[in-house]
N, C-alpha and C positions, 0 to 999 in steps of 0.2 A: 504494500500500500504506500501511495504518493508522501510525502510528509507536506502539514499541511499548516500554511504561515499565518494563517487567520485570515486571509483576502476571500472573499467571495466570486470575485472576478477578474480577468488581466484583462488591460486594456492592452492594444496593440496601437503604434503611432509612429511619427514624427515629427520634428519642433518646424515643419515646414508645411504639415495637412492643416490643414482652418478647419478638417472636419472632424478634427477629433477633440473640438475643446468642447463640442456639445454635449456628445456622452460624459465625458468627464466631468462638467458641470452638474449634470442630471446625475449622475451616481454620488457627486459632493454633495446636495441636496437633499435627495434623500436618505443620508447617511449610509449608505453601502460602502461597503472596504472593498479595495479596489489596487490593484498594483498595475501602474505604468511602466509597459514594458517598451523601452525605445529601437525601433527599427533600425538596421544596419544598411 
């Protein structure tokens, strides 16, 4: 079994998509833990 860091969800992105500040916002709101995972 996976070990499991407390996040409910990974985000997937990069600091040049505009379209992933929405999700991020909508999951900062309503409190969901969440880990930003930055694209290579």
């Amino acid at each position: 079994m996976a070990e499991s860091n407390g996040n409910d969800v990974n985000v997937l992105g990069s600091w040049a998509r505009p379209f992933v500040f929405r999700p991020k916002s909508a999951l900062s709101l309503k409190s969901v833990n969440f880990e930003y995972v930055e694209e290579i």
